[in-house]
C-alpha atoms as one frame of an Amber mdcrd trajectory, in Angstrom:
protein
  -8.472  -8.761  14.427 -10.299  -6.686  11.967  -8.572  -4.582   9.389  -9.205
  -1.050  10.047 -10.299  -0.046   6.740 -12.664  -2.667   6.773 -14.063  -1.762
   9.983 -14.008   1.814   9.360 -16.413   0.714   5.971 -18.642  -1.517   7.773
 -19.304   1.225  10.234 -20.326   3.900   7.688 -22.253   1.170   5.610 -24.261
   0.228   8.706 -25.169   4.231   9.381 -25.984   4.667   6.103 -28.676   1.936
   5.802 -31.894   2.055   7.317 -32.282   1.500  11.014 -33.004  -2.154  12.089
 -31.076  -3.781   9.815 -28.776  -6.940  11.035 -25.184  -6.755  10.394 -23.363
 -10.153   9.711 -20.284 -10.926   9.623 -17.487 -13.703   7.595 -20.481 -16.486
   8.098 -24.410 -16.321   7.724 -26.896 -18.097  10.128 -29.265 -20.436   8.788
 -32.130 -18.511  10.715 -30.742 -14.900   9.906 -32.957 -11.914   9.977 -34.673
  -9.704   7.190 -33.726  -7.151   6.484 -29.898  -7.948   6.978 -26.416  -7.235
   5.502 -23.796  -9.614   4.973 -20.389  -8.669   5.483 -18.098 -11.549   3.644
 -14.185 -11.302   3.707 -13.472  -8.768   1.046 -11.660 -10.296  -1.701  -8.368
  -8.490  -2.829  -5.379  -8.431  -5.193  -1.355  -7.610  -4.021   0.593  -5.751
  -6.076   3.975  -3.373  -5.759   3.089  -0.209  -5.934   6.317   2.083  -5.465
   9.718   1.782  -4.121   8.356   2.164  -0.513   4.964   0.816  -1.441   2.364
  -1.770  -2.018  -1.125  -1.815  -2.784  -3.843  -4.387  -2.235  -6.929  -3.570
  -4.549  -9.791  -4.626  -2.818 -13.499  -5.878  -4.267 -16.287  -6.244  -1.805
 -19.208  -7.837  -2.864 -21.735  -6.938   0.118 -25.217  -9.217  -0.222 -28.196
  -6.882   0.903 -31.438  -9.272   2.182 -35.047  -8.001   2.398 -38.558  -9.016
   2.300 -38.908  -8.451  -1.008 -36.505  -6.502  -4.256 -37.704  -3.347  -3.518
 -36.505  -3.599  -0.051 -33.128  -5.085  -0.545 -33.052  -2.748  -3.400 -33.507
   0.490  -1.306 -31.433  -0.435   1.172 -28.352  -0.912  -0.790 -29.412   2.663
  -2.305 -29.370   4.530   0.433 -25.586   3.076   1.666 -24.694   3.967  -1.871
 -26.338   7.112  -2.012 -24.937   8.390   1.046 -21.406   7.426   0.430 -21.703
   9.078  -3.458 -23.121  12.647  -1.271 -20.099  12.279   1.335 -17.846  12.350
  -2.306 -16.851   8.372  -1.711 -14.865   9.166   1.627 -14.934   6.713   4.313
 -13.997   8.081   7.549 -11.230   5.801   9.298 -11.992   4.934  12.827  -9.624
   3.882  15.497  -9.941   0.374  17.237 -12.604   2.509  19.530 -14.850   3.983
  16.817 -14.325   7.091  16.711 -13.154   9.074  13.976  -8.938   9.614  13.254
  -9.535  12.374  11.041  -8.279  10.407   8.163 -10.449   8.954   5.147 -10.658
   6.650   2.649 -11.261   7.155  -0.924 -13.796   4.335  -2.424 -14.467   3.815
  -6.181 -18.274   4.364  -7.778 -20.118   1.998  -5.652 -22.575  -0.778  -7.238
 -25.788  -2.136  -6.305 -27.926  -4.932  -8.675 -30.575  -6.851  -6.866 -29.409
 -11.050  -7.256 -31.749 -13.526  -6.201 -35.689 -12.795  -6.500 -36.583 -16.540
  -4.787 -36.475 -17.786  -1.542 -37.345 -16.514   1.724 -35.628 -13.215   1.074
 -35.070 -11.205  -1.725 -31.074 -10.443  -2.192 -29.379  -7.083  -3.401 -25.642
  -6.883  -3.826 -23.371  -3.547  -2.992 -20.046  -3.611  -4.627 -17.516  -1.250
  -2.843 -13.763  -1.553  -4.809 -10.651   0.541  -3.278  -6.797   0.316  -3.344
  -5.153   0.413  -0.005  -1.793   1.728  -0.118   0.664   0.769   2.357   4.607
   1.055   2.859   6.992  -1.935   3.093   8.354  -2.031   6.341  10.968   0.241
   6.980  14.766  -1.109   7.746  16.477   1.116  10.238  19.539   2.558   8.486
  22.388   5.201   9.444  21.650   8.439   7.496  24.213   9.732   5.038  25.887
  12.787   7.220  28.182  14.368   4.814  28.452  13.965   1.056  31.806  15.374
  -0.714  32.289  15.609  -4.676  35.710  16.092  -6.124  35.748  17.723  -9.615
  39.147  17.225 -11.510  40.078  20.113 -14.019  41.546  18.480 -16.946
C-alpha cells in the first residue's frame, strides 16, 4: 500500500511533466525508457511533534532521465515550475484519484542535472515536506462535572 501523500505527489508530478514520460516506481529496469522518472522510496526522519502529534520530515530525491541535459533538465523544470505557480500545494487524492479537497504544503522544490554520461542524461527533483500526524487516540471517559471549593481563611 502506497502512502497517500506520496501518491497524491506522484500524481501531480506526473501531470506536471511533459506528456510521454515513464513513471517508475521503488526499482528501475535495466531496459527503462527515455525520457522517464524515477520514483524511489522517499527517505524521511520521525520526530514528536506535539502532545497529540508527530511529524515525519520527508526528503525525496526524484532522478529525472532524458536524451540528453537539456531534456532531463526541462523536464524537472516544468514539475517544479508548476508546483512553485500552484503556491507548493499538492492536492491529496483518495485511494481512487480524485481530489479530497485537502492539500499538501511542499518546501522550495530543487532540480540540478547529475550524471552527463551514459545512455541517458540524469536530472534530480528534490521535493522536502513534514507530514504531521496524531498519535493514536485512547478512548477515555470525559470529565462531566468539575467542582472547586475555595476556603475563606
Amino acid at each position: 500500500m502506497i502512502d497517500q501523500e506520496i501518491a497524491s505527489i506522484i500524481k501531480f508530478v506526473l501531470g506536471a511533466a511533459p506528456q510521454g514520460v515513464a513513471p517508475y516506481y521503488y526499482r528501475m529496469r535495466e531496459d527503462f525508457a527515455v525520457p522517464g522518472i524515477f520514483f524511489p522510496p522517499p527517505e524521511f526522519e520521525a520526530q514528536g511533534d506535539t502532545l497529540a502529534s508527530y511529524k515525519f520530515d520527508f526528503a525525496w530525491y526524484i532522478p529525472i532521465f532524458a536524451k540528453d541535459d537539456a531534456g532531463a533538465y526541462a523536464i524537472a523544470h516544468a514539475v517544479a515550475n508548476t508546483l512553485m505557480a500552484r503556491r507548493r500545494l499538492v492536492p491529496i487524492i483518495d485511494e481512487a484519484g480524485e481530489a479530497t479537497g485537502k492539500g499538501l504544503r511542499l518546501d522550495d522544490p530543487e532540480v540540478k542535472v547529475l550524471d552527463r554520461s551514459g545512455v541517458a542524461s540524469t536530472a534530480e527533483l528534490t521535493l522536502r515536506w513534514s507530514s504531521r500526524r496524531p498519535y493514536d487516540a485512547v478512548e477515555a471517559q470525559k470529565m462531566m462535572e468539575f467542582t472547586l471549593n475555595f476556603i475563606d481563611k
